[in-house]
C-alpha positions as CSV (number, residue, x, y, z in Angstrom):
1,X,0.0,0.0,0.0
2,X,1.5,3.4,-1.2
3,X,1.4,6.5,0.7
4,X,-1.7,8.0,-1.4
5,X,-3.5,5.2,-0.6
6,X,-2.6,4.9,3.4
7,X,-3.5,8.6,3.0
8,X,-7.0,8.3,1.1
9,X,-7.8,5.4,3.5
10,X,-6.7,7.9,6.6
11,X,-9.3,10.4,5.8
12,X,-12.2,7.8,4.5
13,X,-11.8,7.0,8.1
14,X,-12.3,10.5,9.2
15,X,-14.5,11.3,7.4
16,X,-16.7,8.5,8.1
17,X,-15.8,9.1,11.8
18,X,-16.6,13.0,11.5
19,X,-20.2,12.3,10.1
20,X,-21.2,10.3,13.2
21,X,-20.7,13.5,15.5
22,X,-23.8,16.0,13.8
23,X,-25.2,17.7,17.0
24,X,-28.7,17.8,17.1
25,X,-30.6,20.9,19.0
26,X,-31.8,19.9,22.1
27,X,-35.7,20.3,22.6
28,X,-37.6,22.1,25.1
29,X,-39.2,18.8,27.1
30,X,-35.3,17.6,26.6
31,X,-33.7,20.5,28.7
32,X,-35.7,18.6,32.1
33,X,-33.3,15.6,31.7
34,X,-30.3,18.1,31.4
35,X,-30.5,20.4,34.0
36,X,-31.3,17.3,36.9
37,X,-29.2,17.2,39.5
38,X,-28.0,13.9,38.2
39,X,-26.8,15.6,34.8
40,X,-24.0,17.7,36.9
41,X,-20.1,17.4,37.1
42,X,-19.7,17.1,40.8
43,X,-22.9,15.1,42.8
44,X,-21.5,16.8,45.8
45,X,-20.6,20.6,45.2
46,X,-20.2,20.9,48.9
47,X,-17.4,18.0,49.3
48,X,-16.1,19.3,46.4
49,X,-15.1,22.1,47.6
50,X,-14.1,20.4,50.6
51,X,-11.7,18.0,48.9
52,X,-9.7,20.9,46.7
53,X,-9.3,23.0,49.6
54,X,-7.6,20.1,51.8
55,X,-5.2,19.1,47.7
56,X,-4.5,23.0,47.6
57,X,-3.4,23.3,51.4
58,X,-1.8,19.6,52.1
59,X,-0.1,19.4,48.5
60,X,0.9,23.7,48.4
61,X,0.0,23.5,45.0
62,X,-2.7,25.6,43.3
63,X,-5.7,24.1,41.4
64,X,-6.5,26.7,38.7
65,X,-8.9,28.5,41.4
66,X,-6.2,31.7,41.8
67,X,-5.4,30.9,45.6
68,X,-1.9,29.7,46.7
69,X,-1.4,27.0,49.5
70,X,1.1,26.0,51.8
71,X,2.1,23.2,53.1
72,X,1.1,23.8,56.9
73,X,-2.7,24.5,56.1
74,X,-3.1,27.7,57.3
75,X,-4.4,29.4,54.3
């Protein structure tokens, strides 16, 4: 197989691969299922918050949220 052909078989695949991922709108009796408590990043926003405040004061390193730590804890 020759390098035009490794290279028109590399973007079938993509090709075939890019038309799979359309994005359909989302309709208004769909949004319910979305915005359910189940639906969200972190279950427990609270413990969350919790858990990065004890990484950015045990480990002194900062997790993107702009605050520096140390490593005694007493931020």
């Amino acid at each position: 197989m020759g390098m035009r052909a490794a290279y028109r078989m590399t973007s079938a695949v993509l090709l075939v691969a890019l038309a799979g991922c359309t994005v359909a709108p989302i309709k208004p009796w769909q949004r319910a299922h979305l915005a359910s408590p189940a639906m969200d990043w972190d279950m427990h926003p609270l413990t969350g918050g919790y858990q990065q405040h004890i990484e950015v004061s045990k480990e002194a390193a900062s997790g993107g949220n702009g605050i520096g730590g140390s490593a005694c804890g007493c931020n």
